[in-house]
N, C-alpha and C positions, 0 to 999 in steps of 0.2 A: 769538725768543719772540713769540707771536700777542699784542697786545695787546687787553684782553677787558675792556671797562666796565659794571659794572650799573649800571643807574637806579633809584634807588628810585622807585616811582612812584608813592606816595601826596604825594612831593614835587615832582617832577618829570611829567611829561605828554606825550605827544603832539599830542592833542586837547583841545577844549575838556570840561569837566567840567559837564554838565546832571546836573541831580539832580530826587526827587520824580515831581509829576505828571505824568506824559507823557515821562518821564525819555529823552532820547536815552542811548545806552549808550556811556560814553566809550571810546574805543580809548586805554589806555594803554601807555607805551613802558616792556616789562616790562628789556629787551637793548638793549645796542650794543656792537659789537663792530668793530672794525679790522683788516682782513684782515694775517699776517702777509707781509713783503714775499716771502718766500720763501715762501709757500705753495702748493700746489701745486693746479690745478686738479681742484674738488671738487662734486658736488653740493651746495646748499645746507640738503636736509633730513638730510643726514647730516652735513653740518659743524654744524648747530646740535644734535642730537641728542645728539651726543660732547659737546657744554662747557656744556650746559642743565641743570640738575642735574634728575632726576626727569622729563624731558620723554621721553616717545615718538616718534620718527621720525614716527606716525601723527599725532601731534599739528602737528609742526610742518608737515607735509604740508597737514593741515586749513586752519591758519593761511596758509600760503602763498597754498592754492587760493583762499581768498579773499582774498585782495589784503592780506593784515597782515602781510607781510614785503617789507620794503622794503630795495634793494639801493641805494644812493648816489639816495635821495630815491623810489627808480620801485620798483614793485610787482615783486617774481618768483613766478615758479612753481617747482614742488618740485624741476624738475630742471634749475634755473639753475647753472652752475659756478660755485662763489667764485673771485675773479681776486684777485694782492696788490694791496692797499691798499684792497679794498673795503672800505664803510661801512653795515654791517647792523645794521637796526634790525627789533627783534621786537613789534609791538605788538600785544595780548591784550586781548577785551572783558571785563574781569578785573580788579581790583586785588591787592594781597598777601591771601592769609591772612591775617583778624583775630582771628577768636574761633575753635571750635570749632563746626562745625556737625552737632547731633545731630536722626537721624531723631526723627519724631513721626510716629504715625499723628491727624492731623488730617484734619476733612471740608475737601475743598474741592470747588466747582459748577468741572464742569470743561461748558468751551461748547463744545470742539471739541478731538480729541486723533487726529494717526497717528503714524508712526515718527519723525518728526522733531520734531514742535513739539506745545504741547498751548497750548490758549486756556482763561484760567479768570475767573472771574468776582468778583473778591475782593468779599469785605463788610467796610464799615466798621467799623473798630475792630482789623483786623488788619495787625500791621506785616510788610510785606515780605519784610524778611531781617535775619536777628541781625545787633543793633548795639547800643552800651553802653544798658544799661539794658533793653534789651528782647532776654534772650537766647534766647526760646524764646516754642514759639506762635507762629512769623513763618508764612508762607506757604512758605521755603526751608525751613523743620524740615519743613513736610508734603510738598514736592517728596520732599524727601530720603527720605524711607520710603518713598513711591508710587514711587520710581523706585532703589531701594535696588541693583538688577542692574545698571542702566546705569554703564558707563565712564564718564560723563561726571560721573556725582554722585558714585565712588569715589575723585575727581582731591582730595580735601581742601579745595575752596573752598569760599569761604565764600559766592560766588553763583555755583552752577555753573547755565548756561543764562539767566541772567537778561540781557535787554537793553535793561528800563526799568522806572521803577517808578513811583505814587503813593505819595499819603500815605497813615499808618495809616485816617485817620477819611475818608480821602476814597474811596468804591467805586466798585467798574468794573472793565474790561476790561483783562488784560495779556498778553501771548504770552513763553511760556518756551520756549529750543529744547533737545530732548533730547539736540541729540552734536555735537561740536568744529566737523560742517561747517554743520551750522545753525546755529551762534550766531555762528559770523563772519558767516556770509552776513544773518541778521538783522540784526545791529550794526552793518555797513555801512549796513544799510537806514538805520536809526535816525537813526547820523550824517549819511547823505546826506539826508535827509528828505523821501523819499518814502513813507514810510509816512501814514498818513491816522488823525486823530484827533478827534474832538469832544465836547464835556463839558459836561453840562448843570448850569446852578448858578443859586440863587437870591438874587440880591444887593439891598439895599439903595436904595433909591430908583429912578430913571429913567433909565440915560445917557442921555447926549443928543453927539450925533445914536443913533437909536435902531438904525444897524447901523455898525461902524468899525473904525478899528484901530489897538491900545495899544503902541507902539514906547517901549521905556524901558530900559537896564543897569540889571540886577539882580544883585545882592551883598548878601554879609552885612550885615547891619544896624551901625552903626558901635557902637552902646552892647550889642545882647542877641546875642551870635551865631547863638543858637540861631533867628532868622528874619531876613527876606531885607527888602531898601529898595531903590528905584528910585531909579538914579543918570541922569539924565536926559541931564544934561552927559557922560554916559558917560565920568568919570574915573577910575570903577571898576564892579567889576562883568563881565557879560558880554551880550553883545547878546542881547535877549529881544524878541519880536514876538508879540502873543495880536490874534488877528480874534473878533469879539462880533456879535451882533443878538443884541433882543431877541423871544423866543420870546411872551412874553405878558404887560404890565403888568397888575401887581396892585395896584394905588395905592401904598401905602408900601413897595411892595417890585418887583421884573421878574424874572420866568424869563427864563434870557438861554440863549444855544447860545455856545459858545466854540473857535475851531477853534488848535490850536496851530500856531505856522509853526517854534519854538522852545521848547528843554523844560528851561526852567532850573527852579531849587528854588521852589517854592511859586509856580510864575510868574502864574498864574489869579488867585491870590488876593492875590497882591502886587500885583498890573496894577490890579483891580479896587481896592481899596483906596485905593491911591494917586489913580484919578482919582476918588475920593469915593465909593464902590461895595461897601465890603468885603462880602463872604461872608455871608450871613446865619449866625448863629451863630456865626461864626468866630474862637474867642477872642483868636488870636496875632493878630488885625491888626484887631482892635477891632469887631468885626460882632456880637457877644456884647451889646452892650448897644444899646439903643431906640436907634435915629439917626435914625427920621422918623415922625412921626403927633402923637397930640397927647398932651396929659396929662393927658386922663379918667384915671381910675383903670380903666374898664372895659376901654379901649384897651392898658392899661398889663402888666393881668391875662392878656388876649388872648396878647399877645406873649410872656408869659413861661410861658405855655401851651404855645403853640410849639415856645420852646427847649425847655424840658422835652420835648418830643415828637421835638425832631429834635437832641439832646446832642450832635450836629458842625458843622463847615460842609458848609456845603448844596451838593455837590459832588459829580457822578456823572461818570467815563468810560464814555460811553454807545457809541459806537462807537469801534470798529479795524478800521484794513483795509493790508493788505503785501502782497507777493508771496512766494509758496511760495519759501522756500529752496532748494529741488531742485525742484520744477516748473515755478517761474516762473510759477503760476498765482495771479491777483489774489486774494487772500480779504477778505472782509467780513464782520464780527458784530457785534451791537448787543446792546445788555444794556438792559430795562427800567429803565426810574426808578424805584431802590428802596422801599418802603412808606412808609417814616419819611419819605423827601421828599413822597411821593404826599397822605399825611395834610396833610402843613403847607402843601402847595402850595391843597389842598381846601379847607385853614381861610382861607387866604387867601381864595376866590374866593366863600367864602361872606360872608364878613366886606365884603367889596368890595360883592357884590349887596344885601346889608343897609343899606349906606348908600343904596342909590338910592330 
């Protein structure tokens, strides 16, 4: 008898688990299975096809072709023979089904869209994809309608094509792939990180030195789970790296440019925090309340003028750039700095010139 192990994989993993902004998209280990000793030599997308419940030959073909089937550690292609005792692992840029994902016809700014991938330009205030508490109105309910024909949004997941995300209040640039062999080939990207990303935000005081780079393990926060702490000592956590210069000092505040090397949860705005910098506005890691200027009352007004104006942290994914999944050709797109930063950025530089 073949012996045949599921993983569950919201517990268990392949890869590392980045979340949020600039999210790498984890490969997780959905299979594993032990070839039986008496097994007979088999292709491997039809040995997995027959014990996968619900899986299509095409599917696991997809998976193959890009390198997410793994035969005793090494990558096969679809028409590797199973030998006995091999050790196949199936790993999918995918977690289980959690909720139900129902279409919505919602607008979304699409930047770039052909048969395979579509680039869209999320605005603040919209979350990504159902999750407790936010089960609809994600950016995945409006995929899900816009693309209600394709195979790949019929499969019941609950992020089909998706291979990274931000946060709800944070806006910018994300690439969604429309079919089984773009989103591996994507997700690879992601993991291997060569995809190209930079984020404009406006944080809190000066760093100092004024371009560098924030090396810190990031993990849940040990008292509020629901946000992230820099474990320095890297005794938990996961290895996080954010590169910064700043774009233009605004006396009590700096437009910075931020490039990701690493896409863990909240990593921007945890990084910045931690070295005395959080987010302007940014309620979860204290940027929400006056950390530098004085205490005029007019100064005081100013600022709270502001928030009012800009009601998140001050966080834009301004560019993306990957290689075509099937062409192999580099792509690039940038997305303006949305209004609400544009306004507060302007109040700033008026407020700066009034002092001299």
């Amino acid at each position: 008898m073949t012996v045949e192990e599921f993983s569950d994989t919201r517990e268990q993993e392949k890869y590392t688990e980045p979340d949020q902004e600039g999210q790498e998209q984890e490969l997780y280990e959905h299979y594993r299975y032990v070839v039986d000793p008496g097994q007979s030599m088999l292709r491997i997308d039809k040995y997995l096809s027959k014990r996968i419940e619900n899986v299509s030959r095409t599917r696991v073909q997809a998976a193959a072709q890009a390198g997410n089937i793994l035969v005793n550690d090494s990558p096969v292609k679809p028409n590797y023979r199973v030998k006995p005792l091999d050790v196949i692992q199936v790993l999918l840029p995918n977690p289980p089904r959690e909720i139900e994902l129902i279409p919505q016809d919602i607008p979304v700014t699409v930047v770039y869209e052909d048969d395979d991938l579509i680039v869209v330009d999320k605005a603040a205030g919209m979350v990504v994809h159902p999750a407790y508490g936010n089960y609809s109105g994600t950016l995945m309910n409006a995929l899900m309608y816009h693309f209600r024909d394709l195979p790949l949004f019929r499969t019941g997941e609950i992020r089909p094509g998706l291979v990274h995300r931000i946060d709800k209040n944070t806006s910018g640039l994300l690439v969604v792939a429309k079919n089984e062999y773009a989103h591996n080939r994507l997700a690879r990207q992601f993991f291997r990180r060569t995809t190209g990303r930079l984020y404009t935000a406006l944080v809190w005081g000066t760093p100092d030195p004024s371009e560098g780079t924030i090396t810190g393990h990031v993990g849940r926060n040990i008292r509020d789970r629901k946000i992230m702490q820099v474990f320095p000592d890297g005794s938990q956590g996961k290895h996080a790296v954010t590169h910064y210069r700043i774009i233009e000092p605004l006396g009590y505040v700096s437009l910075i440019e931020c490039r990701l090397e690493t896409g863990r949860t909240h990593q921007i705005r945890v990084h910045m925090a931690w070295k005395g910098h959080p987010l302007f506005n940014d309620e979860e890691y204290g940027g929400h309340r006056i950390l530098k200027g004085t205490t005029f009352t007019k100064y005081q007004q100013f600022v709270r003028n502001c928030f009012d104006l800009l009601p998140r942290q001050a966080l834009h994914a301004r560019t993306l750039s990957f290689d075509h999944p099937v062409t192999g050709k580099r792509l690039s797109f940038e997305s303006p700095v949305p209004q609400d930063m544009v306004v507060v950025i302007e109040k700033w530089r008026n407020y700066i010139a009034g002092r001299e």
